[in-house]
VMD Tcl script that draws the C-alpha trace (Angstrom):
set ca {
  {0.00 0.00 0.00}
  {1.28 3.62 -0.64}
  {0.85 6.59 0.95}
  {-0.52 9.16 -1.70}
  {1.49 12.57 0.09}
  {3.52 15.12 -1.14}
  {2.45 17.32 -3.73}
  {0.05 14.80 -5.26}
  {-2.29 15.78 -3.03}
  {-3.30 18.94 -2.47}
  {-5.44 19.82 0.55}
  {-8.46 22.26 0.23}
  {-10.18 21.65 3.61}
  {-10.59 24.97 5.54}
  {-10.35 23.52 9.11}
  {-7.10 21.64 8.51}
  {-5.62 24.49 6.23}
  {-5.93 27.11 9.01}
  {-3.79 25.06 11.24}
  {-1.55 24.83 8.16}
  {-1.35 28.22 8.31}
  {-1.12 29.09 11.78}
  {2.08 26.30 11.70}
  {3.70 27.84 9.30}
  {3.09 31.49 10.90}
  {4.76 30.19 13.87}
  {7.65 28.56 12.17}
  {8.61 32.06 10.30}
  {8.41 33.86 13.09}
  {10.84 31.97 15.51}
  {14.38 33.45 14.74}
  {16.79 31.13 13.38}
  {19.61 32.05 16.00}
  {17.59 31.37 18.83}
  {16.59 28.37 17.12}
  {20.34 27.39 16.94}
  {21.10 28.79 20.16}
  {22.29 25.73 22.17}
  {24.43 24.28 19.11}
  {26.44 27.38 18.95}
  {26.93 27.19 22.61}
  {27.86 23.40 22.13}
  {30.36 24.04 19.75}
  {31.62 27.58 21.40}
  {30.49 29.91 19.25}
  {28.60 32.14 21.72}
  {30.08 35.42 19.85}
  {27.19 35.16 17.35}
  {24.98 36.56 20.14}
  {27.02 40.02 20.05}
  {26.10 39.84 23.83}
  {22.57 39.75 23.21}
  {19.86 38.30 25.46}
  {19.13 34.57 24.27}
  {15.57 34.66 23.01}
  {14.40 31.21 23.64}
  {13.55 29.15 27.40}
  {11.69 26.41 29.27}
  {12.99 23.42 27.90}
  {15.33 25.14 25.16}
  {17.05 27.28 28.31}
  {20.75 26.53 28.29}
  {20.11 25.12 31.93}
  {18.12 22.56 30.59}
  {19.31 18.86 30.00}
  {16.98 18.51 26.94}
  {17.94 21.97 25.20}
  {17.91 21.76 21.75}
  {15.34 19.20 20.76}
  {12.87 21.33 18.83}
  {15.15 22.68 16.25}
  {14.94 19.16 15.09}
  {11.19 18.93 15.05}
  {11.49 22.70 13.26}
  {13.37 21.08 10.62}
  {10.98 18.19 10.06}
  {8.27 20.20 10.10}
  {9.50 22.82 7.23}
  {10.82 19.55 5.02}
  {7.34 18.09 5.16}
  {5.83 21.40 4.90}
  {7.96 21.91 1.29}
  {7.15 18.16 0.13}
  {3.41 19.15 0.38}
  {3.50 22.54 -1.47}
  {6.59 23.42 -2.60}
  {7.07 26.23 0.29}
  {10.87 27.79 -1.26}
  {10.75 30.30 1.71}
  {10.61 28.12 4.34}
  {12.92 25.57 2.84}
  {15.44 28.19 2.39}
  {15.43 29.09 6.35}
  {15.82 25.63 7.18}
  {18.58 25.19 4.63}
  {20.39 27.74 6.23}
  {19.70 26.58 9.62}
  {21.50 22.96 8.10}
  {24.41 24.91 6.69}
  {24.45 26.11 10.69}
  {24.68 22.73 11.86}
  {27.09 21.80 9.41}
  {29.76 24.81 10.69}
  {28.92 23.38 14.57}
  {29.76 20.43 13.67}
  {32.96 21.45 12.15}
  {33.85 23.55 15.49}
  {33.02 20.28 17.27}
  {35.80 18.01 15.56}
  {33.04 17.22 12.75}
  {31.43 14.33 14.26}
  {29.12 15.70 17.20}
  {26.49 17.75 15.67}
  {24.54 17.67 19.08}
  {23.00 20.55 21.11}
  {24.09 18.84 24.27}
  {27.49 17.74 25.91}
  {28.83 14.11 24.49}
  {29.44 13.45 28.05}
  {25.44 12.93 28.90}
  {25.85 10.02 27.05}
  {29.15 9.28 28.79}
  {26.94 9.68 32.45}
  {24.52 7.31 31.31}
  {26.66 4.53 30.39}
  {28.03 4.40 33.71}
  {24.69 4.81 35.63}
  {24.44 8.65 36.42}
  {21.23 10.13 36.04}
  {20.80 12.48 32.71}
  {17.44 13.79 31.28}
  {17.31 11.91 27.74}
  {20.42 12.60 26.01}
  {19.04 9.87 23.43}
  {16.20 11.73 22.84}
  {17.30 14.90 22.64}
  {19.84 13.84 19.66}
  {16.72 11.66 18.17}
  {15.38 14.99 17.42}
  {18.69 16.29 15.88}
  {18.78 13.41 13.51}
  {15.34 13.46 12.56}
  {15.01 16.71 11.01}
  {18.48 15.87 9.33}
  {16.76 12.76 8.06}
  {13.96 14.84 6.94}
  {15.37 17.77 5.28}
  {17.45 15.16 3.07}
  {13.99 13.19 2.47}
  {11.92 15.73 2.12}
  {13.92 18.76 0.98}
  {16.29 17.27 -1.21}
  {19.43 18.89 1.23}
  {22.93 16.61 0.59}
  {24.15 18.63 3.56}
  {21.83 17.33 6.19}
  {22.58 13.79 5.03}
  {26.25 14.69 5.30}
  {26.01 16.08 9.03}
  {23.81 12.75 9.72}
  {26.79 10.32 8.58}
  {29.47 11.92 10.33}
  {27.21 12.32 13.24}
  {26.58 8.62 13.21}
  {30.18 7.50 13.01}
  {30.28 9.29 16.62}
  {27.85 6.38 18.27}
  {29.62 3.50 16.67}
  {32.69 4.18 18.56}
  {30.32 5.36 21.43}
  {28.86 1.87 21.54}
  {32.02 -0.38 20.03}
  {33.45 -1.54 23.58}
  {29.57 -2.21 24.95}
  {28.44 -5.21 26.11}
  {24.61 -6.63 25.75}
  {23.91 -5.91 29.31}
  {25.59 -2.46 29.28}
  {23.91 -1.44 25.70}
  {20.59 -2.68 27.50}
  {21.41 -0.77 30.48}
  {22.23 2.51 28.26}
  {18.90 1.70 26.46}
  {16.45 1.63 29.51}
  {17.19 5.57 29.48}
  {14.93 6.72 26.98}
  {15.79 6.24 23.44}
  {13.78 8.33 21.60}
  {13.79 6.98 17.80}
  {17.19 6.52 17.73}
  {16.60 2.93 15.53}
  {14.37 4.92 13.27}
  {17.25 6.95 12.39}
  {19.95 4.33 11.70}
  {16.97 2.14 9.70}
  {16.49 5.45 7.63}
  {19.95 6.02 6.94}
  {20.34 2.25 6.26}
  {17.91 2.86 3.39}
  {19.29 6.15 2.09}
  {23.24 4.94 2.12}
  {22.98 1.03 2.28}
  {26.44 0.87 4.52}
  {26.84 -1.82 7.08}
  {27.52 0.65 9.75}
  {23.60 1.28 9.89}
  {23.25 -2.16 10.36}
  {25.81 -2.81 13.51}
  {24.01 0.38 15.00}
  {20.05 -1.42 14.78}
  {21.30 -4.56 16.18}
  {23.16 -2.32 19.43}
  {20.36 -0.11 19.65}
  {17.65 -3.12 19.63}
  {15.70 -3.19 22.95}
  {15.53 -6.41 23.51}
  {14.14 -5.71 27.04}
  {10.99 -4.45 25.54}
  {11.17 -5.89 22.18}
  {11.57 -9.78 23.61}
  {8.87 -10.01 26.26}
  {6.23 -7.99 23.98}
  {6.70 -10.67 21.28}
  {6.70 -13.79 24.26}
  {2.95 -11.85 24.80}
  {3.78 -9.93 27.90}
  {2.09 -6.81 28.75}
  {5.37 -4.50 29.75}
  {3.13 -1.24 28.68}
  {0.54 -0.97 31.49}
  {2.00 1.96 33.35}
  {5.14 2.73 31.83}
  {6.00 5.96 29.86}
  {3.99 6.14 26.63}
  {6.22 8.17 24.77}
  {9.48 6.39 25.52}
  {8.63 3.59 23.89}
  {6.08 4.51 21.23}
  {9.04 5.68 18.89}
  {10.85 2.80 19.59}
  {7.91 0.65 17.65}
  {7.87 3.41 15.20}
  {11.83 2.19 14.87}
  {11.39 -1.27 14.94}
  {8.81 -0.54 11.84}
  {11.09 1.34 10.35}
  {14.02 -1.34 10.36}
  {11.51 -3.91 9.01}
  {10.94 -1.78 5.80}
  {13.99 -1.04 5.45}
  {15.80 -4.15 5.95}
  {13.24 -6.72 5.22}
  {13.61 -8.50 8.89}
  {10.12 -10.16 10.20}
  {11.34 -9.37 13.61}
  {10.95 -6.24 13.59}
  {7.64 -6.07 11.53}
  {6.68 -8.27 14.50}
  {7.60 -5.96 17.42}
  {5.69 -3.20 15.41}
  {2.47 -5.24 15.23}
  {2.80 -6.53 18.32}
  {3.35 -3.17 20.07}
  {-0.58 -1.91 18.50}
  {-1.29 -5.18 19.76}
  {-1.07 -4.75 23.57}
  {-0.83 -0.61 23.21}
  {-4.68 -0.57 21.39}
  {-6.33 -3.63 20.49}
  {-6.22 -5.25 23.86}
  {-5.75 -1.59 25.97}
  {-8.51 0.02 24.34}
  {-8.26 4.35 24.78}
  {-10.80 7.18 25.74}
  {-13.22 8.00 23.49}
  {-10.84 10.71 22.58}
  {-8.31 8.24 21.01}
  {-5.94 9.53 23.78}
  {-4.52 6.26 25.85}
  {-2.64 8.10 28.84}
  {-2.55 9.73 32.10}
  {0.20 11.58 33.52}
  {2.22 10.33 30.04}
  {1.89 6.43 31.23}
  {-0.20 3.97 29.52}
  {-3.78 3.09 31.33}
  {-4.60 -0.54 32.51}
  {-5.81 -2.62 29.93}
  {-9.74 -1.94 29.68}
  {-9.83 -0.08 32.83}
  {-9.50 4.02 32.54}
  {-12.68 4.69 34.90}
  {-9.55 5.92 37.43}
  {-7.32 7.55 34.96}
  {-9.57 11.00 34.52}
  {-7.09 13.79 35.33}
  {-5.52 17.08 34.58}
  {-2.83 15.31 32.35}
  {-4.85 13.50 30.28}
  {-3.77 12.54 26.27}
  {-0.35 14.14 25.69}
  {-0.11 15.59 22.30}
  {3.45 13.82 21.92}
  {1.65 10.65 22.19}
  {-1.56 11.21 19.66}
  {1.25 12.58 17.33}
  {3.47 9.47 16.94}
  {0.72 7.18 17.70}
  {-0.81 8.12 14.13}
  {2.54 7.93 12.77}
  {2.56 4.09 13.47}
  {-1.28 3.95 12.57}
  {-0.41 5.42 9.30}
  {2.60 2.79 8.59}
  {0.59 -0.44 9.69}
  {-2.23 0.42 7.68}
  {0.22 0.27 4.74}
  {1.18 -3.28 5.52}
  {-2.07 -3.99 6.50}
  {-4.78 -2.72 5.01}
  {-6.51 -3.00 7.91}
  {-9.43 0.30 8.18}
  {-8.90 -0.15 11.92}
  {-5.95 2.09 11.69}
  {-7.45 4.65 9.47}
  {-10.24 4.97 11.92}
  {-7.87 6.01 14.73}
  {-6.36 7.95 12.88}
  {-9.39 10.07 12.22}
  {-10.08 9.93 15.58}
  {-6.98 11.19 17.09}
  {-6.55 14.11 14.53}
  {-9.89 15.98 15.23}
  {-9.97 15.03 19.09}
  {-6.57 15.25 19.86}
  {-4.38 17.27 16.59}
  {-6.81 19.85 15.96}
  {-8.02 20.14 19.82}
  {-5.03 20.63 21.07}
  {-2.84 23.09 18.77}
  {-3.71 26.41 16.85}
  {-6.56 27.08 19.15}
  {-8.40 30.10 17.49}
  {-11.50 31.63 19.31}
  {-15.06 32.27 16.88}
  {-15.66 35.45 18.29}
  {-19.18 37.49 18.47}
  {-19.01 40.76 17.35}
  {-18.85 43.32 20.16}
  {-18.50 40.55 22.47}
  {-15.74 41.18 25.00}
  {-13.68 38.07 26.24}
  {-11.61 37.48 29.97}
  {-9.86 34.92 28.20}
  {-7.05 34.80 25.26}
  {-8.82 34.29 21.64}
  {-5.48 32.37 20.75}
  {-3.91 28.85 21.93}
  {-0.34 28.06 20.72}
  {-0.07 24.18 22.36}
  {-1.92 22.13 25.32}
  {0.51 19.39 26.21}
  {-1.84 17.36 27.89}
  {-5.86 17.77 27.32}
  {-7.76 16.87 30.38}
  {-10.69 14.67 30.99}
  {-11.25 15.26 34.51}
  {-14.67 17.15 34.50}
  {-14.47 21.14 34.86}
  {-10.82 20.89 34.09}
  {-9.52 23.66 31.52}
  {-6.68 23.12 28.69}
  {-3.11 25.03 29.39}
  {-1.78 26.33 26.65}
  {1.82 27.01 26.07}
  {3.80 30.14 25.00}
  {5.47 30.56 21.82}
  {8.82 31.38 23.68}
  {9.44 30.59 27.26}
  {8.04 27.00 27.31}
  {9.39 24.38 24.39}
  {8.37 21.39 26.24}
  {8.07 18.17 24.45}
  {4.68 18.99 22.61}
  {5.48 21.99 21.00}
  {7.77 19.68 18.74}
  {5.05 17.30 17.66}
  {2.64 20.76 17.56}
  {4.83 21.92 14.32}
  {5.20 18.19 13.39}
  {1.60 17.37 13.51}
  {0.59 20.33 11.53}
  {3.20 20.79 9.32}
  {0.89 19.06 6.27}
  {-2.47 17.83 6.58}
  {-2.23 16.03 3.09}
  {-1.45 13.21 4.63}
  {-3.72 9.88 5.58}
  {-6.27 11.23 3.24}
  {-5.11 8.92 0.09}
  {-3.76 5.50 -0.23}
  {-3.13 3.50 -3.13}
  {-2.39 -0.67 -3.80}
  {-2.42 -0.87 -7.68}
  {-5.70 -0.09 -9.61}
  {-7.28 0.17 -5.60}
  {-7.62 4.18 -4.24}
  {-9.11 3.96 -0.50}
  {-9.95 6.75 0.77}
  {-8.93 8.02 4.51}
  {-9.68 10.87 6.50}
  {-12.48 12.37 4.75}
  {-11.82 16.32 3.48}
  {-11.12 18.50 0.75}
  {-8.27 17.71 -1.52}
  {-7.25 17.54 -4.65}
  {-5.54 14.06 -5.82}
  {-3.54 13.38 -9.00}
  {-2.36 9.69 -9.34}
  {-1.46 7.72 -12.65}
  {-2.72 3.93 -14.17}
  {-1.16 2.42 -16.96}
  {0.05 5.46 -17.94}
  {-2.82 7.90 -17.80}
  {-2.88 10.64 -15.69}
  {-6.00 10.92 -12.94}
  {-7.27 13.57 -11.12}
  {-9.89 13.17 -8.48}
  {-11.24 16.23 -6.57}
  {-13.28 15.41 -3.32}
  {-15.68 18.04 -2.06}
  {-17.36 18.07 1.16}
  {-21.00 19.14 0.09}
  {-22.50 20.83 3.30}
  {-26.03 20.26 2.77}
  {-26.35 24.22 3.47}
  {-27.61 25.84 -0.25}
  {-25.73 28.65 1.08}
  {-22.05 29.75 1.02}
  {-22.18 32.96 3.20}
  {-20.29 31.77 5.69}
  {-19.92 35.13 8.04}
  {-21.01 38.92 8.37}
  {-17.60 40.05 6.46}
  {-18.52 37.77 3.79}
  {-20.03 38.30 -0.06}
  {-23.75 38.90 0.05}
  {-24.29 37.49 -3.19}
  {-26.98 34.25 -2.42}
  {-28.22 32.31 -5.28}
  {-31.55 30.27 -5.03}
  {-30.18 26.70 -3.84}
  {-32.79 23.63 -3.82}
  {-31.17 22.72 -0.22}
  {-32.09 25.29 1.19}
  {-36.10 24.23 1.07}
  {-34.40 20.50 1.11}
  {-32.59 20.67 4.76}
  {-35.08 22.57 6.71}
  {-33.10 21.60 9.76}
  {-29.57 19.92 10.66}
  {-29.02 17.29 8.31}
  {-27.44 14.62 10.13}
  {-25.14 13.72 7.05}
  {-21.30 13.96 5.81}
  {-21.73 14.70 2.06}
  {-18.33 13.94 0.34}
  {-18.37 14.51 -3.66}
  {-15.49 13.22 -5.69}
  {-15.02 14.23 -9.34}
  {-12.65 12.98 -12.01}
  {-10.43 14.20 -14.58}
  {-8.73 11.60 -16.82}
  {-7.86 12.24 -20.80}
  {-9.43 9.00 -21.24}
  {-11.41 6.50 -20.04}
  {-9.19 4.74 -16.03}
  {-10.43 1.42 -14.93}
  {-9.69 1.16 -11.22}
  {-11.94 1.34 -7.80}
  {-12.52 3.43 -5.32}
  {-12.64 2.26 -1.77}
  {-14.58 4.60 0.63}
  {-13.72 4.19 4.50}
  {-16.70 3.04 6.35}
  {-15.57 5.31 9.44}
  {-16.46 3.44 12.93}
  {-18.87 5.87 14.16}
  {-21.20 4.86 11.02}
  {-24.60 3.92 12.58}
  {-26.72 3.85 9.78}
  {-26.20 2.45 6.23}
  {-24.40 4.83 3.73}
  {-25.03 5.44 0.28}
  {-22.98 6.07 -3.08}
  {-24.16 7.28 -6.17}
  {-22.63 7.31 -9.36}
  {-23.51 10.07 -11.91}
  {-26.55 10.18 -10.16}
  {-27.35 6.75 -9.88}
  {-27.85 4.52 -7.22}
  {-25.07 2.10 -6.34}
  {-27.29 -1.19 -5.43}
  {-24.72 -3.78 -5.23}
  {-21.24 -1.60 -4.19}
  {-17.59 -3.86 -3.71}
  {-18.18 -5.30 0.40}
  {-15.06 -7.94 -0.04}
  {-12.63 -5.72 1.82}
  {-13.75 -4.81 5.03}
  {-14.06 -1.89 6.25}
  {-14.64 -0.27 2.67}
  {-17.44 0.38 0.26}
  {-16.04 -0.13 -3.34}
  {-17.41 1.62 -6.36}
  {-15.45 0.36 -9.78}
  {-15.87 1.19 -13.30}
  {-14.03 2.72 -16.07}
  {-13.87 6.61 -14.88}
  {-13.98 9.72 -17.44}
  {-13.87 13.06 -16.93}
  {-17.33 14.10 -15.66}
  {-17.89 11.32 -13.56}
  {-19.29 12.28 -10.76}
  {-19.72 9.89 -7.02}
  {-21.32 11.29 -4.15}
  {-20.98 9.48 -0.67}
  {-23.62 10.02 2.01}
  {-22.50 8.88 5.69}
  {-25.21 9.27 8.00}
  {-24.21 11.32 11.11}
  {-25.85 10.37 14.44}
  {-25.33 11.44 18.18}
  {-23.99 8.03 19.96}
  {-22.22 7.26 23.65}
  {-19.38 5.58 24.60}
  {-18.98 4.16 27.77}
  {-15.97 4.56 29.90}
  {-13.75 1.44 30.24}
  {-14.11 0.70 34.07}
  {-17.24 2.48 34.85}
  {-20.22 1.95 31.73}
  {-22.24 4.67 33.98}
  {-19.69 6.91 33.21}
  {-20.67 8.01 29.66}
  {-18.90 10.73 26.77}
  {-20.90 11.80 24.12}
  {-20.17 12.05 20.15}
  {-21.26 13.25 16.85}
  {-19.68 11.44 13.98}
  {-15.88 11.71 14.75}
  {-16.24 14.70 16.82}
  {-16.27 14.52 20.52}
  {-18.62 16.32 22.42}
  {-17.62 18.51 25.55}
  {-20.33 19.70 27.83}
  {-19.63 23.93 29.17}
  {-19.33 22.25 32.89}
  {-17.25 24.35 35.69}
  {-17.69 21.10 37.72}
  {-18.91 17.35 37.24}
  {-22.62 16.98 36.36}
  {-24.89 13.95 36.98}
  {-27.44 13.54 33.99}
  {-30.33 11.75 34.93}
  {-31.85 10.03 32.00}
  {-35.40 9.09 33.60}
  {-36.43 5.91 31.45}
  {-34.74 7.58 28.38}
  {-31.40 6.29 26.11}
  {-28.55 8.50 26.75}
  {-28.79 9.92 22.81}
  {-32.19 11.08 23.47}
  {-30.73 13.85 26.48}
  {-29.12 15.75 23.73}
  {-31.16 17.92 20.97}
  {-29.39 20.27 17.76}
  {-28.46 23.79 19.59}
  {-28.32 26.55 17.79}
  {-27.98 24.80 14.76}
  {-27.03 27.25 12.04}
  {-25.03 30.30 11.72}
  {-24.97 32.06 7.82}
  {-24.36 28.96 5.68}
  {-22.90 26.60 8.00}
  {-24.68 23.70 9.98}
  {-22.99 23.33 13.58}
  {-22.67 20.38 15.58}
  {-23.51 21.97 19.05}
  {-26.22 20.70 21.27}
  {-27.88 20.92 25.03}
  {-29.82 18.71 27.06}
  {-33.09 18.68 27.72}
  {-34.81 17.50 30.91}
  {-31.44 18.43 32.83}
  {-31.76 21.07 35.25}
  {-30.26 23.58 34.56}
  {-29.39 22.34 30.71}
  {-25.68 22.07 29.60}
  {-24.27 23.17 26.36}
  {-22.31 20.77 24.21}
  {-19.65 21.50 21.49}
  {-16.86 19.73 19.82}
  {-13.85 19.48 21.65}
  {-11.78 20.44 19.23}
  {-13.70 24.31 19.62}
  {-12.74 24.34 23.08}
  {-10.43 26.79 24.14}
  {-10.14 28.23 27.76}
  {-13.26 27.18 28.87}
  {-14.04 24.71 31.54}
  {-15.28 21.31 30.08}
  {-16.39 17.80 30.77}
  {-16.33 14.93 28.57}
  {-17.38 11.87 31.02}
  {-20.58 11.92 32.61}
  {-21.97 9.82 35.48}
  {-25.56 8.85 34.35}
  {-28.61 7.85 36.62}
  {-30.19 5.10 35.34}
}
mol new
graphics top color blue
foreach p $ca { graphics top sphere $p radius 0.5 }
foreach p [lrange $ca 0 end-1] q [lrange $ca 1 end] { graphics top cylinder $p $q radius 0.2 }
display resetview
């Protein structure tokens, strides 16, 4: 299976493109000295300051043991951010920023490339305590990795080599036990890196460096079918199966492509998450199946929904399997797009006691009438705000997949795709059709308003995702397209083809409604998904209950926990369309009714700095 990314598809969808945009204000406007800061003071070269005040802090303070690891993320995030659209400016200040490295390097005996002292890694060989040196350097590589990938920069692969030459004299004299023991301090992705570089350079070196950095005392007892997640650091080791992945493709060993599966395996399928997709409290994985105790201020860290999809996205192309698509979808509106690039839909002439902006919430909370923190552009730089820039660097991605003549669709949104059979070019444009008749969509917008049959149509809400795809193709393209049948589906969908009913659509791969024929320019298939308003019980407690709309999450305005009282009723009849539509836009926010006094409900994602609850004990 193939990941259809880059620039051959090209993402339209308003929601996801102003968290495009808000990334890439955010990566312009951080200065590339301060970005470099701690390399420069790494390699002595403090006189490029001129004796001015370093601009960066929090975790990026030269105090701090970690300092340095976003400019790695930074650089990932601009190479992906040029592989989707072709962003020259951007690519140029990371270029530069590489050239940067390269010269730090060169101060540093042109090996170390790090932002941190070679002798943290020193310490931790011999036992003393160091915050994540590994890590840290992880971060290094990675955008090094990247910006050759993605960007096309021989530099970056350059620095990465020599860098790499550094660790296999670090780890030459090491025993098992004393690489394991080095290992148990986190690792970051370290075995992503030498897998990637593996595949770029095909030298051996690469190749000594998996087998020394291969945690075999996580790797052995999850294949022998032990749980070793259930409260351990999420994040530690979630990268590690990203790495293990990585070495399979790259490599070709069944090992690895074991660990990887194995890993979803006792992290997911037999864990289970919050309705969120989110799987941690306090950044450690949740008993298996029981969560009813794990509500807190430090719910879902962003770092975690971030790489998770990463590995959701990589076993689906081994797979097939929809069950990773449908977490993915999941985790990007209830945990992506809730938690970075928080932008406030203000009333006009309303005044606010709260900021209209939110850079980064590092955790998002599921104890009731807890509030999201948000994070400062400047003077914070903990883990999150790497996988913000990451995570929202390109939004092209997971929406397009393709295994031969077979497109399957993922996350459903606007794009534009251009893909090629037997030699003929294909363009398919999907459309989400709102239902609305209307495109005024504000007070600053046109006034223009044709007559629209919907309008008269859709007196009310709709209750249905309209997608519309439409092809392009100089002649006639045999091939089918497989829609995702998304989890939350509680009612049968429909497909139409040029206006006709499809009666007897392609079932055989689960998960997926096929539609094939020989395509043209003109062709025309519209998807219907029914929407509905469903629960989800709380693993631990099923009278703890969250409510959900499709794939969005539903957070009740609650400044402290609620009982609802349903009174005979089913939970999904408490819950009734709430000021349903604003200009031409349907919105999926609802109250209760027979509650006293009634709460408000609106998509997670649209919550800001207001207090919130998700889980609610119910009275049967």
């Amino acid at each position: 299976m193939e990941r259809l990314i880059g620039k051959n598809t090209v993402l339209k969808d308003e929601a996801l493109l102003q968290k495009e945009r808000a990334n890439r204000e955010y990566l312009m406007e951080l200065q590339s000295t301060a970005l470099l800061q701690n390399y420069y003071l790494e390699a002595g070269m403090g006189q490029v300051f001129g004796g001015k005040k370093l601009l960066h802090s929090g975790w990026e303070d030269p105090t701090c043991q970690v300092r340095g690891h976003f400019l790695g993320h930074y650089l990932s995030a601009c190479a992906v951010r040029y592989h989707e659209n072709n962003d020259k400016e951007l690519l140029a200040k990371a270029d530069a920023i590489i050239h940067e490295l390269r010269i730090c390097q060169l101060e540093n005996g042109g090996e170390w490339a790090a932002s941190i002292p070679e002798k943290y890694l020193h310490w931790i060989a011999r036992g003393k305590g160091v915050w994540a040196p590994h890590y840290t350097i992880h971060k290094t590589f990675l955008g090094l990795v990247d910006m050759y990938r993605y960007g096309g920069n021989e530099e970056a692969l350059v620095i990465a080599r020599d860098f790499a030459k550094w660790f296999l004299r670090y780890t030459d004299d090491k025993t098992r036990e004393e690489m394991d023991n080095i290992l148990d301090v986190e690792t970051g992705g370290m075995l992503e890196i030498w897998a990637d570089l593996y595949e770029f350079t095909k030298d051996d070196m690469y190749l000594t460096l998996i087998e020394r950095y291969d945690r075999h005392r996580l790797f052995d007892p999850l294949l022998d079918g032990v749980d070793v997640l259930t409260n351990m650091h999420a994040n530690t080791t979630i990268p590690e199966a990203i790495g293990a992945a990585r070495v399979y493709e790259a490599t070709g060993i069944e090992r690895y492509r074991d660990i990887a599966l194995r890993y979803w395996e006792f992290a997911v399928t037999k864990r289970g998450y919050f309705v969120t997709g989110g799987q941690t409290n306090g950044e450690i994985w949740t008993p298996m199946f029981n969560m009813a105790n794990r509500l807190g201020d430090k719910n879902q860290e962003h770092c975690t929904v971030y790489n998770m999809i990463r590995l959701a996205d990589i076993l689906f192309t081994w797979t097939g399997d929809h069950q990773y698509l449908d977490y993915i979808e999941q985790n990007l509106y209830n945990g992506v797009m809730s938690q970075g690039y928080f932008h406030a839909n203000v009333t006009n002439g309303q005044e606010y006691d709260h900021p209209l902006d939110g850079l980064i919430t590092y955790f998002q909370p599921l104890r009731s009438g807890a509030r999201k923190g948000w994070g400062t552009k400047f003077s914070d730089f903990f883990c999150c705000h790497g996988s913000l820039v990451q995570a929202n660097a390109a939004h092209n991605r997971y929406l397009f997949y393709q295994n031969g003549d077979q497109i399957f669709t993922g996350v459903y949104a606007d794009a534009e795709l251009t893909f090629e059979l037997n030699g003929t070019p294909v363009t398919l444009t999907e459309k989400r059709d709102t239902l609305s008749g209307s495109f005024h969509n504000s007070s600053t917008s046109s006034a223009g308003q044709a007559i629209k049959e919907d309008t008269r149509i859709y007196e009310n809400q709709p209750d249905c995702m309209k997608q519309v795809f439409t092809i392009n193709a100089d002649e006639a393209v045999r091939f089918t397209l497989n829609f995702r049948l998304p989890k939350w589906l509680k009612k049968d969908p429909e497909v139409y083809v040029n206006g006709q009913l499809v009666t007897d659509p392609d079932m055989s791969i689960e998960g997926f409604l096929g539609v094939r024929g020989d395509f043209r320019t003109g062709d025309v298939i519209e998807l219907f998904l029914p929407l509905t308003l469903y629960t989800t019980p709380l693993d631990g407690d099923s009278d703890m209950i969250a409510f959900s709309y499709g794939p969005l999450v539903l957070a009740g305005l609650c400044s402290a926990e609620r009982t609802l009282y349903l009174n005979g009723q089913d939970p999904e009849e408490l819950l009734v369309h709430d000021n349903e539509r604003e200009w031409g836009s349907w919105k999926d926010t609802f109250k209760t009714r027979g509650q006293d006094p009634a709460i408000r409900f609106v998509p997670l994602y649209e919550i800001g700095y207001e207090n919130y609850q998700v889980y609610f004990p119910v009275v049967r």
